[in-house]
N, C-alpha and C positions, 0 to 999 in steps of 0.2 A: 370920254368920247367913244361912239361906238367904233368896229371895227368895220369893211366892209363888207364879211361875212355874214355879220349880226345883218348887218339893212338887205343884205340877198335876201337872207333867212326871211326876214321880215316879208318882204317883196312876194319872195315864193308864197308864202302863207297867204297874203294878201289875196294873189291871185289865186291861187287854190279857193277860198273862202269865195270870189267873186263868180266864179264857174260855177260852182256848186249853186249859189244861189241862181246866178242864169239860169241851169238846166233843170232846179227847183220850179220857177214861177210859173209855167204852164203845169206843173203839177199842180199847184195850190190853188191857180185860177180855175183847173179842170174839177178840183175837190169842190170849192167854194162852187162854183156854179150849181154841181149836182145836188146840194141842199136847198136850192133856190125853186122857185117855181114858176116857168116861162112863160106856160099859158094860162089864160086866165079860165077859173072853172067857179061853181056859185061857193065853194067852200072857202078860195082860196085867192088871196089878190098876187098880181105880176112882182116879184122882187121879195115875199116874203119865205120863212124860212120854212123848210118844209120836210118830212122824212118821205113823203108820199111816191118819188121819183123810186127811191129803193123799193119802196113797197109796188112800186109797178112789175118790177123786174118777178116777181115774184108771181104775180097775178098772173099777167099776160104769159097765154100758153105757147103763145109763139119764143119769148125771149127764155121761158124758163125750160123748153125742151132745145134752144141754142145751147146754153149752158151745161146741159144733160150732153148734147153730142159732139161739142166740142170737150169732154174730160174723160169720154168714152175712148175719143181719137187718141187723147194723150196716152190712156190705159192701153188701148189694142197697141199702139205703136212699139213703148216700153218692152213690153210683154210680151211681145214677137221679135223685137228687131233685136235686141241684148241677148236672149239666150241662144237667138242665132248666130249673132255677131262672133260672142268668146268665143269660140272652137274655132270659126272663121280667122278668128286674126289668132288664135293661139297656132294655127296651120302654118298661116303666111309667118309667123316668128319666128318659129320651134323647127318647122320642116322643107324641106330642100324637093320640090317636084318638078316635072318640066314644065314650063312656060310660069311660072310662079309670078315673075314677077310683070311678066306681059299683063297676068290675071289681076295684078293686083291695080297696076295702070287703069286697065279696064273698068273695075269698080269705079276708081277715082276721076276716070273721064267721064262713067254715066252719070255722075253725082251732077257733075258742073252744064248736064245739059241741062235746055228749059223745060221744066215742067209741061208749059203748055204743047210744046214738041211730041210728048208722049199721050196726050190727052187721048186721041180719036184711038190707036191700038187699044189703051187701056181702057177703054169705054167698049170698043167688041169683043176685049177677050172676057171681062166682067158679065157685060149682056150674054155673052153662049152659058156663063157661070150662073148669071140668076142674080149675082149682088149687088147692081145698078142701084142707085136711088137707095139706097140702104147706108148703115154705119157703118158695120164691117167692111164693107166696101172700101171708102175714103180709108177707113185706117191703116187697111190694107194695102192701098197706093202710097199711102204715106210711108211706109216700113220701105218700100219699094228706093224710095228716096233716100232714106235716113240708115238703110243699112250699107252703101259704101264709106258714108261718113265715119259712121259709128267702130265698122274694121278698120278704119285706118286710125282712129283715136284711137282704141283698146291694143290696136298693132304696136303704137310706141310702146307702150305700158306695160304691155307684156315683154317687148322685148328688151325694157329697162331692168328687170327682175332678173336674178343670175341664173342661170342653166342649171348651176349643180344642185336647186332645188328641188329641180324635176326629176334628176339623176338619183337622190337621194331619196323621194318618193316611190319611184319607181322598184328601186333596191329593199325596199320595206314592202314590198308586194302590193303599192297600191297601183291600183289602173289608171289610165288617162282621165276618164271622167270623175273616178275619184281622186284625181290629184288636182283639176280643176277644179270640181267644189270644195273641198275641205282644205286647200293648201291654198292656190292660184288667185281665187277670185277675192278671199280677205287683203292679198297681197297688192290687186289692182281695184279696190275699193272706190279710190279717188277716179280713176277712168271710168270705173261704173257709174259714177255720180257725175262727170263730165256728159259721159254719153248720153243719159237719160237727161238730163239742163237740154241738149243740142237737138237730142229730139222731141221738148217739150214745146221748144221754140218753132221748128216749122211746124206741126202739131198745129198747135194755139192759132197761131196767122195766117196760114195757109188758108187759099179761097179758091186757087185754079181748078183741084179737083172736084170741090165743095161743087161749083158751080155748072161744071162739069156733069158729075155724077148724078147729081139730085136732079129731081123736080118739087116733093113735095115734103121726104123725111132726108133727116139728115143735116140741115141746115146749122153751118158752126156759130161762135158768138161773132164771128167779124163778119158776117153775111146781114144777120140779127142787125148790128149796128149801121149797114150800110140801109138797110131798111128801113129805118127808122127816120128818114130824109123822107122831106115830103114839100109838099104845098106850106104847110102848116106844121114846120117840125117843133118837136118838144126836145128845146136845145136842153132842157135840164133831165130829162130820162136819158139822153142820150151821153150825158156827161157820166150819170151813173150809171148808165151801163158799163161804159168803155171804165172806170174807175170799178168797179166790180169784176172786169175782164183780169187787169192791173193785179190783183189782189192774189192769185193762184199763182203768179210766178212769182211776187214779191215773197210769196210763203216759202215757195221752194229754194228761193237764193237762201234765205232766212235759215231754213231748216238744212241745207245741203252746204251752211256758207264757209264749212271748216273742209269739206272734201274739194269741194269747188277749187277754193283757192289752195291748197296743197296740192289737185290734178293740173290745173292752171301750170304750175309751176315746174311739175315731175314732165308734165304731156307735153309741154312748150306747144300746146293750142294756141 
């Protein structure tokens, strides 16, 4: 006779196994569709199986320069908002100034306002600059966003790491920024790879500025996909699209998925 632990157990598993598949099924229908073919063309009939939707994605120089400026966004973002971030929160951790922590409130109240709140400033200060309707542009607002996040993640991280590191660095004649690359930033790895996940995420989705900023370059893939609606939409390009969207963050959990869940757990993100 089982115990009534063993039938919990059982229970739990059950229901684990059943979520899992719930939040499965629109993936598989969204998969299975994209192989399918919606509309009817002289090569191909409604329902058969098809690669041609992937191979749209390709052709069409509208989706394939989506793709181009939404991994561009990802890049500028990374690449500007992290090497400004560390010294930012290695500041707010390590060092004692006035109003410190008013400053740091401050990041963390601009974070949580609406994007679209800031749209029309950031649309004249861009235009007196020239990088309206451009990439640099968007990726640039985006950093705008994603750098109080990113100092208050790397702020835990660093200031989970002991003092007498720094102390001990310092005593060996290295400098600040040589104790932050060669000592500091192996140490906060797993933040590094948090931060960069959290800014790959608004990055990727984000449309307020997109739509905003642009008129004719610049356009990311969730614009791409939103356009693709039509009179006569082609439900199965559109499924591959958005499953081709899917695929660059599924790579980075994938390849990031041992820092991830070890920051996850140091950062209590």
């Amino acid at each position: 006779m089982k115990s009534p632990l063993k039938y919990l157990s059982v229970m739990k598993r059950t229901l684990l196994l059943s979520f899992i598949a719930f939040a499965c099924l629109p993936l598989i229908q969204m998969t299975l569709i994209s192989f399918m073919a919606t509309l009817p063309t002289p090569a191909t009939e409604v329902g058969t199986f098809t690669f041609s939707n992937y191979a749209g994605i390709w052709t069409d120089p509208n989706l394939r320069s989506a793709f181009i400026n939404s991994i561009a966004y990802v890049l500028i973002n990374i690449m500007i908002t992290i090497p400004v971030a560390i010294p930012a929160a290695y500041a707010f951790s390590r060092l004692s100034f006035v109003g410190d922590k008013h400053l740091f409130l401050a990041f963390i109240a601009f974070r949580i306002t609406p994007p679209v709140v800031l749209t029309l400033p950031i649309f004249q200060l861009f235009s007196s600059l020239g990088i309206v309707n451009s990439v640099f542009g968007i990726g640039l607002a985006h950093c705008l966003f994603n750098l109080p996040i990113s100092i208050w993640i790397l702020q835990g991280f660093i200031s989970a790491t002991p003092k007498e590191m720094d102390e001990t660095a310092f005593l060996d004649g290295y400098s600040r920024p040589q104790f932050i690359w060669k000592f500091l930033m192996p140490q906060i790895a797993s933040g590094i790879a948090v931060t960069a996940f959290f800014c790959f995420m608004f990055s990727w989705v984000e449309v307020v500025f997109a739509r905003i900023l642009t008129t004719t370059n610049g356009k990311p893939i969730s614009m791409a996909i939103n356009a693709l609606f039509g009179f006569q939409t082609d439900i199965g390009l559109v499924m591959a699209v958005t499953v081709a969207s899917v695929l660059p963050g599924a790579a980075l959990l994938f390849a990031m998925r041992n820092h991830l869940s070890r920051g996850f757990k140091i950062g209590h993100v």
